[in-house]
C-alpha positions in Angstrom: 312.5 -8.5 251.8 312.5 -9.4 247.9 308.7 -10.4 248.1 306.0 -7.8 248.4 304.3 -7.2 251.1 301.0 -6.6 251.7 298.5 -5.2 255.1 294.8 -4.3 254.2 293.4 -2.1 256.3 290.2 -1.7 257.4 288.9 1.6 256.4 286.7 2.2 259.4 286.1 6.9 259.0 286.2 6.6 262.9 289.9 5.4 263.4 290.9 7.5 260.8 289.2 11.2 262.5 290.8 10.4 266.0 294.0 10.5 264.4 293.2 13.5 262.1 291.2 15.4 264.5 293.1 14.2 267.4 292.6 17.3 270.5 291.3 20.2 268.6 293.0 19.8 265.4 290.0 20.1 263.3 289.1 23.7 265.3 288.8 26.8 263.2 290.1 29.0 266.5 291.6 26.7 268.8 293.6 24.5 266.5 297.7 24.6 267.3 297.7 26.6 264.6 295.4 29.4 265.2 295.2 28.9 269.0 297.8 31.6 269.6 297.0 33.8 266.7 292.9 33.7 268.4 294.5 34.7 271.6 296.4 37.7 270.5 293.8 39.3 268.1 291.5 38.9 271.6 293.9 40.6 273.7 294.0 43.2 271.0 290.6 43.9 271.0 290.5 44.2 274.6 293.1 46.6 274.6 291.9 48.4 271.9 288.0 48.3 273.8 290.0 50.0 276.7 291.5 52.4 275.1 288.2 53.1 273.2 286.8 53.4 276.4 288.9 55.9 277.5 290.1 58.3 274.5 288.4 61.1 276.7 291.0 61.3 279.1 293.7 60.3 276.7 293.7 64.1 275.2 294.1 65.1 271.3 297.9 64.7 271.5 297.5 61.1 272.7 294.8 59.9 270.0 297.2 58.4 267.5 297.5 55.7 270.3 294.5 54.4 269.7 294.8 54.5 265.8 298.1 52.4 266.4 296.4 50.1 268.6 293.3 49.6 265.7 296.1 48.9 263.3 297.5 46.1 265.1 294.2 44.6 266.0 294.0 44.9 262.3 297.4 42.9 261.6 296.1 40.2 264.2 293.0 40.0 262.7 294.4 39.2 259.1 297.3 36.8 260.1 294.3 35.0 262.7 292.2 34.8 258.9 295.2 33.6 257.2 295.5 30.8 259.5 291.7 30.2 259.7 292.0 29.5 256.3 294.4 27.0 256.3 292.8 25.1 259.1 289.8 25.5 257.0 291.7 23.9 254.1 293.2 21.1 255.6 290.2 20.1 257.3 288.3 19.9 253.8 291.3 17.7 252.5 291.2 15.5 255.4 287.0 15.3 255.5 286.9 14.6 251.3 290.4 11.7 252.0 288.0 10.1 254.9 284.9 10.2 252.4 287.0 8.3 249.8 288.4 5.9 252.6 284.8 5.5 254.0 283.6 4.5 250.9 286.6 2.0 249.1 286.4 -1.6 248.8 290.6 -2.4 248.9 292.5 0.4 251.0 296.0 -1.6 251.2 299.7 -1.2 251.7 301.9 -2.4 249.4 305.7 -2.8 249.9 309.3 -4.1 249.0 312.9 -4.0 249.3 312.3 -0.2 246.9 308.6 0.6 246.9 306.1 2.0 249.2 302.8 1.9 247.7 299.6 3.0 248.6 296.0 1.4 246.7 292.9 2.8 247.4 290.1 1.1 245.2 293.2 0.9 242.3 294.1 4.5 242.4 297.9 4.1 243.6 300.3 6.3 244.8 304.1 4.9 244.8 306.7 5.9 246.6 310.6 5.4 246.8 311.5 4.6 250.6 314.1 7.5 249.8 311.4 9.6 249.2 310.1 9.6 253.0 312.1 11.9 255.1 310.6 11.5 258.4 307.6 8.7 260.2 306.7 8.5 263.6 305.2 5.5 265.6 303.6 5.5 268.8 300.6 3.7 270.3 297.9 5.1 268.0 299.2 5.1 264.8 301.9 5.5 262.4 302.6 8.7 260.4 304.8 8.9 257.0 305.9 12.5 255.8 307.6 12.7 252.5 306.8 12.7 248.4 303.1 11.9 250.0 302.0 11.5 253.7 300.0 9.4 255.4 298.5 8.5 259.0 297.7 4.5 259.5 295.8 4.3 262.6 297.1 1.2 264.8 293.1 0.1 264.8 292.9 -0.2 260.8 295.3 -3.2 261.1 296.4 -6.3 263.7 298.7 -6.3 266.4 301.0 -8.0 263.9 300.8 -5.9 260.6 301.4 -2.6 262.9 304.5 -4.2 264.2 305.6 -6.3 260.9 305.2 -2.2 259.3 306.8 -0.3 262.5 309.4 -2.6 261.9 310.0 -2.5 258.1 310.1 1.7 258.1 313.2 1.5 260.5 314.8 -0.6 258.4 314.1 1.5 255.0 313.9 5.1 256.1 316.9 6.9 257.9 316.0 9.3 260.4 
C-alpha cells in the first residue's frame, strides 16, 4: 500500500451521536462513569436521612455516628461532582467535534504505508500508524485510540470503505 488512500465520509451529526451517546453515555448521572458514584452518594443520603431520623434514640454518646455518616455523604457527594464534571466535559467536546462535522464540506480519511490522516475542511491531524495503540471494530463503527482518537461510524462510509479500512488497521496497528 504505496499509494494513498482515500474514504470520504459523509458527515451526517446523527451517525455520529449514536456512537458518542451510545446507551446513556451523554448522562450527567447515569453515565458508566457516574452511574455508580450517583448510586452511592443516594444510598448515603438515605442512610444518613435514617439516621437523622432517629438521633433521638441514638443517645449523646452515639451522635458522632451521624457526623461520620454526614462526612461520607460529603466524600460521595464531591467524587459524584468530580465525575459530573467530566461527563460534563466530554460531552461539550463531543457536541462542539459534531458541530464542526455537521457543518464541513470534506470530512475524509487519508492513509498510506506510514500515515494516518484525518481532513476536516483542511484542518488535518496526522498520525504515525505507531502512534495508535489500540482500535476496535464491530458492527457500528470503528474506534482508534492513540496520539488522537476517533469513532467512524459504519453508516458515514460503504460497505466497502468500512471493510477496505477494518482491514488496513490490522495490518498497520499491533494489538
Amino acid at each position: 500500500m504505496s499509494e494513498e488512500k482515500v474514504i470520504r465520509l459523509k458527515s451526517d451529526r446523527k451517525n455520529f451521536e449514536d456512537i458518542y451517546f451510545n446507551g446513556n453515555q451523554g448522562s450527567l448521572l447515569f453515565s458508566p462513569t457516574t452511574k455508580s458514584k450517583t448510586i452511592t452518594t443516594i444510598a448515603a443520603a438515605v442512610v444518613v436521612l435514617v439516621v437523622f431520623l432517629f438521633k433521638d434514640s441514638l443517645g449523646k454518646d452515639n451522635v458522632g455516628i451521624l457526623y461520620f455518616l454526614s462526612f461520607i455523604l460529603l466524600l460521595c457527594a464531591v467524587f459524584l461532582s468530580v465525575s459530573i464534571n467530566k461527563v460534563s466535559r466530554w460531552k461539550k467536546q463531543v457536541n462542539h467535534y459534531l458541530n464542526l462535522i455537521e457543518n464541513c464540506t470534506i470530512y475524509e480519511i487519508r492513509f498510506d504505508q506510514n500515515f494516518f490522516t484525518i481532513n476536516i475542511d483542511g484542518e488535518k491531524e496526522t498520525s504515525e500508524w505507531k502512534d495508535f495503540e489500540h482500535f476496535e471494530v464491530n458492527e457500528k463503527f470503528i474506534s482508534l485510540e492513540g496520539k488522537y482518537s476517533y469513532m467512524f461510524p459504519k453508516k458515514s462510509m460503504s460497505d466497502k470503505e468500512y471493510s477496505f479500512l477494518k482491514k488496513t488497521l490490522k495490518e498497520n496497528i499491533r494489538q
